[in-house]
N, C-alpha and C positions, 0 to 999 in steps of 0.2 A: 244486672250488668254482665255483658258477655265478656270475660275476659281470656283470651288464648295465650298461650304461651311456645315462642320455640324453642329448640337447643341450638347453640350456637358452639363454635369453639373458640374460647376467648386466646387474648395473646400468651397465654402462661400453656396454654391448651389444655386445658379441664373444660368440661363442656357446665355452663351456666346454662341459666332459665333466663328470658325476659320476658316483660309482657310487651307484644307488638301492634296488635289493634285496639286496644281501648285510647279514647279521645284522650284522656287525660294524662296517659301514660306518653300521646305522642306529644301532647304538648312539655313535657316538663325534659322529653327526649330521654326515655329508660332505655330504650336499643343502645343510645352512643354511649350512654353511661353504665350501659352494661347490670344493670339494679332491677328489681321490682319492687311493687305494692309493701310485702312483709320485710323486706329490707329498708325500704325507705322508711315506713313503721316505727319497725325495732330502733332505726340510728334515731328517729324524731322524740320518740320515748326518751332514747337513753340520752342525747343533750339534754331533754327538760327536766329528768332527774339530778343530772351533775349540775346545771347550771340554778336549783330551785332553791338555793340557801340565797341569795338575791333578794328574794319576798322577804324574807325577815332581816339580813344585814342592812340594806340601803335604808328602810323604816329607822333602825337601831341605830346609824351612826348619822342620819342627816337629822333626827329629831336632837340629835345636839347640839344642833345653829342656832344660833341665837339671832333673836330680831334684831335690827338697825337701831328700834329705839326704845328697846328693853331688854337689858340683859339677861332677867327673868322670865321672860317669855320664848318660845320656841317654836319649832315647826312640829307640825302635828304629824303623829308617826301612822296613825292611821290613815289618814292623808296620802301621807310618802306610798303605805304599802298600795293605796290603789292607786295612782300613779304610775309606781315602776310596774306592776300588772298589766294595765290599760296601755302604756307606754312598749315595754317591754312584745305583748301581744301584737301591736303595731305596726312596729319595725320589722320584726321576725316576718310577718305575714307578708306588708309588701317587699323583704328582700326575697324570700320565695317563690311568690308569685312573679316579681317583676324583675326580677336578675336570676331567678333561679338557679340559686345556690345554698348550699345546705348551712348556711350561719346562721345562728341566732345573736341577736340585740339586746343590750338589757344596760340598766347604769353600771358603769365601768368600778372596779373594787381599785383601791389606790386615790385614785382621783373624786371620790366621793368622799375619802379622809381629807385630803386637803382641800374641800370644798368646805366643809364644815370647822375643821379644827384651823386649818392658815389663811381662809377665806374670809370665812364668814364670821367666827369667832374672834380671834390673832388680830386677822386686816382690817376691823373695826366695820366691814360692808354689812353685817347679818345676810340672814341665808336671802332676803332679798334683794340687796346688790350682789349676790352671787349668781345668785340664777337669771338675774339680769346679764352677769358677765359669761356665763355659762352659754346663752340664749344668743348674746352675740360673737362670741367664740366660734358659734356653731355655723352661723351666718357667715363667715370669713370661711372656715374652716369646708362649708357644702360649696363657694367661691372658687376655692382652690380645687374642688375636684368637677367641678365642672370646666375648667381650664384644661383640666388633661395634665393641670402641672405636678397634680399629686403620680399618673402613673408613667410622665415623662423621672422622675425622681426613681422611683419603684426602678425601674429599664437600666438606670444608672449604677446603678450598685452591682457588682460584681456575682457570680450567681454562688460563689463561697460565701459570701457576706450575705446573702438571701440565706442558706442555709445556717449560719453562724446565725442568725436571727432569730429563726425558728426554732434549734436547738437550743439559744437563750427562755424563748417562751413553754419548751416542753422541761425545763428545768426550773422556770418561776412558776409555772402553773403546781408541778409537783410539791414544789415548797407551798404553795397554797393550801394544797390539802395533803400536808404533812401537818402546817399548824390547825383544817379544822379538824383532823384525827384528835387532837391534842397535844401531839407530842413535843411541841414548842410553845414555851409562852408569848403571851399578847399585852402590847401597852393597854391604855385606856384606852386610847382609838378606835382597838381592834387587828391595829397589823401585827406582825407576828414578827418576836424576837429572837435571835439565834442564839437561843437559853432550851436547856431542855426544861420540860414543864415537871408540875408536880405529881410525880406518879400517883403518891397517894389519894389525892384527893381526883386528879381524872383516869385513874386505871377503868373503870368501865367502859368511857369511850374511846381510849387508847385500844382496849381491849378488841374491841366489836369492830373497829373503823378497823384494824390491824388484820384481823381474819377477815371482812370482809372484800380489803387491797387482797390480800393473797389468795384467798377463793378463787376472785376474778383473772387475778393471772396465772393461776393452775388451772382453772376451765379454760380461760382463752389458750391457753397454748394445748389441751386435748380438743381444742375446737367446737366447744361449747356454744348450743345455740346463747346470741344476745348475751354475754358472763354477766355485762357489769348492768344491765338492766337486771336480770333473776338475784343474782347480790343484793343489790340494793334492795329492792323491794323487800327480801327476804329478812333482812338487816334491820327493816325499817322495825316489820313486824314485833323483831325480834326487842328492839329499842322501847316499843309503845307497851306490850308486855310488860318488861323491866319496869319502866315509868309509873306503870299503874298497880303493878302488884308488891313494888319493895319500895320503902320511904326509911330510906338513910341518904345523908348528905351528899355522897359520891354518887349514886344514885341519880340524884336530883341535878346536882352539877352535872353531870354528863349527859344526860336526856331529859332535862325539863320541862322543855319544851315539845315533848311527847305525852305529855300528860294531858289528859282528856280534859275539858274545861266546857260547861255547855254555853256559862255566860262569854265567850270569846265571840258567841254568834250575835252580832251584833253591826247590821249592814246600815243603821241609821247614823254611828261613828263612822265607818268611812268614808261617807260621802258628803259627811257638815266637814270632818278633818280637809278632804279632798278638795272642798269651796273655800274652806279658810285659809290654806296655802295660797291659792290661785288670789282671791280677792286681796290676800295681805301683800302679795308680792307687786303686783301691778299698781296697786294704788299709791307705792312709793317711787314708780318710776322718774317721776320728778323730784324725788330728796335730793335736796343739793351736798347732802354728805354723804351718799354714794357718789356724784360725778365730780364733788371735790379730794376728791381722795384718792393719792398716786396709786393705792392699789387696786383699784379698779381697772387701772389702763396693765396694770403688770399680771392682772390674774386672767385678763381676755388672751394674751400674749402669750404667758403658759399656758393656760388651757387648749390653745391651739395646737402648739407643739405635740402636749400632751395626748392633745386626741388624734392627729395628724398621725405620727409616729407608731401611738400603743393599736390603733387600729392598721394601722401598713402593715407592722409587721403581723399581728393575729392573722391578719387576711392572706399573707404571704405563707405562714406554716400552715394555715386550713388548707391551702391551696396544694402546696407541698403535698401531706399527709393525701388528700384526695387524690392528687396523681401519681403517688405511689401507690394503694392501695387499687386504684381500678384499673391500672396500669392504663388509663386514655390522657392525655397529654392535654391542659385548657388552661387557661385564664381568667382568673372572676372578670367579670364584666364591666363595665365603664358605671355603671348605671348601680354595682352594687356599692361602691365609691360614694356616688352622691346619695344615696339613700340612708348609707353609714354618717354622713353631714348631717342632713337634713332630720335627720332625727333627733340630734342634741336640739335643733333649732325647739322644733316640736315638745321634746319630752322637760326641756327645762317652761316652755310657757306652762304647763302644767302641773311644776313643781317636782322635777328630779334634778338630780347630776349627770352629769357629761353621759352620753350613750353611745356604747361601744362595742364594738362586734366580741363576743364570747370565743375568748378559747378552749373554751369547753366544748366546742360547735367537734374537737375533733374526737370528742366521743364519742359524736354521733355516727360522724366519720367512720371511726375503727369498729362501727355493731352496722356498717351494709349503707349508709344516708351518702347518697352522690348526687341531689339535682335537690330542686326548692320543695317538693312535697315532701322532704325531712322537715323542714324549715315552716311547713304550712302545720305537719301534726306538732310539732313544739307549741309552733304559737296558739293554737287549738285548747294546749294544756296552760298554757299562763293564760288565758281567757278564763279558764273554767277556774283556775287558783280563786277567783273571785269569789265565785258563787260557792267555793268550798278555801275559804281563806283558811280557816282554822286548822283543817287538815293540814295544808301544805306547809302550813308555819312548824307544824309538829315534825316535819322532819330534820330530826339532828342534823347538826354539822359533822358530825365523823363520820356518818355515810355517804352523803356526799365528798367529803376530804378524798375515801377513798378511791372514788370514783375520779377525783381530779387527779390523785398519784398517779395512779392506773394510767390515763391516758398519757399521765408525762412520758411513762417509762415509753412508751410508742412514739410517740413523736420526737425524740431522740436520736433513732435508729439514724435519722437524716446526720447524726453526727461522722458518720463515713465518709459519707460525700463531699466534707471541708475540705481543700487543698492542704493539710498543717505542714504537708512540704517546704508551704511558702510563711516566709516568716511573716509575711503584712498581716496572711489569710490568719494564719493561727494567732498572732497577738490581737485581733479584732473579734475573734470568737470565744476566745479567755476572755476581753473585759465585756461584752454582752452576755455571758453567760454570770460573768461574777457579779457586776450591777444591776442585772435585772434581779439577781434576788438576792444580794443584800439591803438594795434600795428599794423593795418590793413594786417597781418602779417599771414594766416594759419600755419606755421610751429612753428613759437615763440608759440602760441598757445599749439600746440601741446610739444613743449619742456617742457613747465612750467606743464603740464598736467604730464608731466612723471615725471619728478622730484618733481612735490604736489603728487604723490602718492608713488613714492618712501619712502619720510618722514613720509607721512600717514602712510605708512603699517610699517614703524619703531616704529612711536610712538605707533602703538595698537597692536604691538607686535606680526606683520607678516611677522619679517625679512626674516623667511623659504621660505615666498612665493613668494619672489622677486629673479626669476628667472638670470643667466647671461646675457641675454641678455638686461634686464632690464637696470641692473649695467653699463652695458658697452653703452647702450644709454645715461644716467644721465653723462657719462664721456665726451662725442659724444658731447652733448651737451649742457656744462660749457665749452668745447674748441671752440665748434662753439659760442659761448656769446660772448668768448674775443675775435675770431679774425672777430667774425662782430665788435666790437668797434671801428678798427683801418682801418672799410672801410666806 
């Protein structure tokens, strides 16, 4: 493969590399985007390392659903994990290739708690009128963006409130991986309490997740090639080590699941797991105590919202973050909308939760990832998770944690650009930053954001400026409030 390269002078005026003739490079457009090959690489790498705690969370908290007509029975987590793989791979691939944009897909964390625990458990549905509600969620939900009505809404919001949005998500993402560092505790679901945790029993990976967040932000600011890709790895190393040569309890709690196991290789469980979900779920499509039951019609309703909203805004700060970092001014595509749909449709027939664009996508972002060949080597590496499940399951959560801090502290920076002059702008950026992570919640977040500047722009007497569409989101939801209540 002949690949050439010229110098350019970009808009900052440092002179960059691109590559200009190779076929592949003109298709994904590296000139407009200013990126090459080892750039697009590096950011593809470093989303599928932040984003690979996924493989083992979503197995871990949907195999607590319980069936429709056994409270003793459940979903099989080997099942789940190829699923979100197959799935997860999927997505990624056709929104790179086909909208070419650097996001990655994968089941959304939040909304796969309340699928299992207020769904499928709570709402008396099991995880197979869930993922039946999931599945037609997604159907309304790929509906609405094909209408154009999802980025008629998106154009509507004020471009403070775009930013106050993003800024909400680079401060829930950081609390994400503050709690997988350890350093806050978690209920039994898994989401994460604002309690500090116990040092004694997780100082190891407090420890390790801790130095390897701050590594990466003392390389990246001496401008380190890739920081949080070479971290992590180096992290990982250092974690599997640990696991396998010391057996004390803190030890074991903190890197467990770095321990070497030869029986974990085991590809004849995945794939009985992976048919038993599919076959258990569809062959209830006709239980009449899923389509008798008010929470079926209240859980399609919120999960709408839910996926509607938490993917707006992710896509809103990836977008952000990419057009400040390459300094070229774009818009994700129509086409990366419906593909963000159509994938919950897809990935619940086959047994996951709701699937939602990664905001981890902007770590790939912040290590060089600007067009969809980020987006093609991500999904490259949730393909291969397959064939090498066991490995990928061995990577702790406090290296990834830190990998999620890391990119919070970046996607912030957009907190400049709020107007807080304006008192609407600034009390709608306060409560989406403060609900999206005390609710561990992107969409709650964003709801209370629109309705504090709703009242903002009442009180200082800019009812003119609030738009219908505004109105009619503030309506959207106080109806989505009450019928999350009653799931």
């Amino acid at each position: 493969m002949n690949i050439k390269e010229n110098n350019f002078k970009g808009e900052k005026g440092k002179d960059s590399l691109i590559v200009s003739n190779n076929p592949i490079a003109k298709y994904f457009g590296f000139g407009k985007m200013k990126t090459t090959f080892k750039k697009e690489i590096i950011g593809g790498i470093s989303t599928l390392l932040s984003m690979i705690y996924i493989l083992s969370v979503e197995p871990g908290i949907l195999s607590g659903a319980q069936s429709i007509n056994d409270s003793n029975s459940f979903m099989n987590a080997d099942g789940v994990f190829l699923a979100t793989a197959i799935m997860s791979f999927l997505a990624t691939f056709v929104m790179g290739i086909a909208a070419n944009v650097p996001i990655a897909l994968a089941p959304s964390m939040g909304v796969n708690a309340m699928f299992t625990f207020s769904v499928a458990n709570s709402g008396g549905l099991g995880y197979e009128g869930a993922l039946i509600a999931t599945s037609i969620s997604g159907i309304m939900f790929c509906i609405i963006s094909v209408t154009k009505l999802r980025t008629l809404i998106i154009k509507s919001l004020p471009k403070s409130l775009h930013l106050a949005i993003g800024v909400g998500i680079g401060f829930f993402i950081a609390y994400v991986g503050i709690a997988n560092i350890g350093w806050v505790q978690k209920s039994e679901g898994g989401l994460p309490i604002a309690e500090l945790s116990n040092f004694k029993l997780n100082y190891p990976e407090i420890i390790l997740g801790s130095i390897v967040l701050l590594t990466a932000i003392f390389l990246n600011f001496k401008k380190f090639f890739a920081p949080v890709a070479v971290v992590m790895v180096i992290g990982f190393i250092i974690a599997i080590i640990l696991a396998n040569t010391i057996d004390n309890h803190a030890i074991n709690q903190s890197f467990g699941s770095a321990k070497w196991d030869s029986n974990k290789w085991n590809y004849a469980k995945l794939f009985k797991g992976f048919a038993s979900n599919i076959s258990s779920t569809w062959s209830e499509f006709t239980n009449t105590k899923i389509w008798s039951n008010p929470t079926m019609y209240v859980s399609i309703f919120v999960f709408i919202i839910l996926t509607f909203f938490d993917a707006t805004g992710t896509i809103t700060a990836v977008n952000v973050e990419m057009n400040r970092e390459s300094g070229v001014e774009s818009d994700i595509p129509q086409r990366a909308l419906i593909i963000d749909g159509a994938s919950t449709i897809v990935g619940a027939s086959i047994g996951v939760s709701n699937i939602a664009c990664y905001a981890e996508s902007c770590v790939g972002v912040s290590q060089g990832a600007r067009t969809g060949f980020a987006s093609l080597v991500t999904s490259m590496g949730l393909l291969l998770s397959i064939v090498i499940f066991p490995i990928f399951q061995m990577m702790p959560s406090c290296i990834t944690g830190a990998a999620t801090v890391f990119i919070g502290t970046v996607v912030i920076k957009s907190i400049t650009g709020i107007e807080w002059n304006k008192p609407e702008m600034a009390i709608a950026a306060f409560f989406s930053i403060l609900f999206m992570i005390i609710t561990y919640n992107i969409a709650n977040g964003i709801a209370l954001a629109i309705i504090a500047y709703t009242v903002g722009s009442m009180a200082t007497g800019k009812l003119k400026e609030i738009g219908p569409v505004i109105w009619s989101l503030d309506v959207i939801f106080i109806l989505y409030f009450i019928a999350n209540s009653f799931i």
